[in-house]
C-alpha positions, 0 to 999 in steps of 0.5 A: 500500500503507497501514500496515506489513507483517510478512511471515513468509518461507516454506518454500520462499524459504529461503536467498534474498537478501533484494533477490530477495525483495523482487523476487518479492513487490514487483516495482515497487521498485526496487534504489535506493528498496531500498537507502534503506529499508534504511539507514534502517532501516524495512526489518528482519528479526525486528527487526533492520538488515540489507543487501541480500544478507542470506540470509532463513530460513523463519519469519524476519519482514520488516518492510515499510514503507509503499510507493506500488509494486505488491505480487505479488498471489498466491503461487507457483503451487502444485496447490492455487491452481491448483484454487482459480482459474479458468483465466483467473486461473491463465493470467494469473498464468502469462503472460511474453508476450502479442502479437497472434498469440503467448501464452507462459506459465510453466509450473508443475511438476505441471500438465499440458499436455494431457489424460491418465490422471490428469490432472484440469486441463491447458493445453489445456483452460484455453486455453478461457477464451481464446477471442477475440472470434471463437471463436478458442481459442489453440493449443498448438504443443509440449509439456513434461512435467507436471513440467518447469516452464518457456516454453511457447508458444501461438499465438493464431491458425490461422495463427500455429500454423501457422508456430509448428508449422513452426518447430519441426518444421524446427527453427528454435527454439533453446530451453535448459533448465537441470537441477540432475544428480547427480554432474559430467560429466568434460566440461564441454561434449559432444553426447548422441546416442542412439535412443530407444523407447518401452517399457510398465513397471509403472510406465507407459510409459517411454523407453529407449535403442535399438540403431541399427534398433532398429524403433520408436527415433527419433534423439536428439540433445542438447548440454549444458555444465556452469555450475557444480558443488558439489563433486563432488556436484551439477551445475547444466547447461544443455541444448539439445535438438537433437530434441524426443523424449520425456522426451529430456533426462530419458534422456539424462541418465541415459545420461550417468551423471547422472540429474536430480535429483528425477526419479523415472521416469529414475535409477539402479537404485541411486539412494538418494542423500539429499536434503539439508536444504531441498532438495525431492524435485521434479524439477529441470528448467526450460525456461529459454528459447525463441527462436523465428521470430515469425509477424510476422517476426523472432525472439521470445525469452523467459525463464523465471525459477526455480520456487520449488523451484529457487530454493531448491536454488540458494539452498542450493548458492550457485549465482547466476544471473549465473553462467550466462553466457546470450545473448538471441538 
């Protein structure tokens, strides 16, 4: 990188200490060479020495030094890059892990995994551009929500899919999802088991708890735990799908009595709660990590960071990520 930079901080990076920003927009600096630049005062923020937990706000400038690291190449993604790229661009910049066999990207919110009513561009569709060099075109083996952003994973074979399929069917993956949820459960960890069906609404069709028998309704089970709250307001859990349903999480949050924030399929009849300055009307929920048996032997595990609409209701409530205590498995 040649000649000082002055990068205006965005909207969504409100809140954000200024080492993460740093991360997000110059991944190949360092903690250390940060820290030198700073106390040396070529790094500044509308002209003035700051530290390293320095909060930026939208419309701040940052000045940038000349550095021999790599610079991001594009922003977040956001349903305008995404329809201006090609698919293998838009995959690419998704991707968190590539082998011989297994693919696994990061999700954005909006974008759907496969085809629809009202879907215009999907995964399965992009994983065209994938193809190898024998025709092969990589497979999805699961699904999330079009809004749900997060670990998605993808063989690249026939017979990568078909063990990738079989672990999920019997179970063996073990995937945690994180969810920013109105109000705090009195239990600070508990199971959810339900029967779920699905019903047609005005709106589209929808999932609802069933009665046990209820002909139709499939069994339902979730764990969650609390990491941490703000006040009695807000509840920032991790959940781990027992069962893979529909919208499972989406229901059984709201059968909790703590509808995810954001989600305006599954909430409260009475749900008119205001969303506070600098928080987005977006739902707030990510597959945040999958382990799973690898068709070669042993277990993959990996993690999705934070969509750009999550860090910044983080950044607003001072939630840390250190906080939730994860284990790689």
């Amino acid at each position: 990188m040649a000649g000082v930079q002055l990068i205006q901080v965005e909207p969504d990076e409100a809140g954000m200490r200024l080492d993460r920003w740093f991360k997000v927009h110059f991944p190949g600096l360092g903690f250390g060479p940060l820290q030198k630049l700073l106390r040396s005062g070529q790094v500044r923020v509308d002209g003035g020495r700051v530290k390293s937990d320095a909060r930026v706000q939208p419309g701040q400038t940052i000045r940038v030094p000349p550095m021999d690291v790599d610079e991001k190449s594009t922003g977040p993604l956001t349903a305008k890059t995404i329809r201006n790229s090609n698919d293998h661009d838009v995959l690419s910049q998704m991707l968190l892990h590539e082998d011989s066999k297994v693919l696994v990207f990061n999700k954005p919110a909006g974008l759907a995994v496969q085809g629809g009513s009202g879907v215009t561009r999907n995964v399965d569709e992009m994983l065209e551009a994938w193809r190898n060099k024998k025709g092969e075109k990589p497979r999805l083996v699961h699904r999330l929500d079009r809004d749900t952003s997060g670990v998605l994973v993808v063989a690249r074979t026939r017979g990568a899919a078909q063990a990738l399929t079989a672990a999920f069917r019997e179970r063996t993956t073990k995937k945690t999802y994180w969810a920013l949820v109105k109000g705090v459960p009195r239990d600070r960890e508990g199971k959810i088991s339900t029967w779920l069906i699905k019903e047609a609404t005005e709106d589209g069709d929808r999932m609802r708890v069933a009665k046990h028998g209820e002909q139709g309704a499939d069994h339902a089970v979730s764990y969650y735990r609390i990491i941490d709250k703000a006040a009695q307001n807000l509840a920032w859990l991790e959940f781990e799908p027992y069962t893979g349903r529909t919208h499972q999480l989406r229901v059984h949050a709201l059968h909790l009595g703590h509808p995810i924030i954001g989600d305006p399929k599954y909430s409260d009849t009475d749900y008119n709660w205001e969303f506070p300055s600098g928080m987005q009307k977006r739902l707030h929920l990510l597959a945040r990590h999958i382990s799973v048996p690898h068709p070669d032997g042993g277990r993959l595990s990996v993690t999705a960071p934070l969509p750009p609409h999550m860090v910044q209701s983080w950044n607003l409530l001072g939630f840390e990520e250190s906080t939730a205590g994860e284990k790689d498995e």
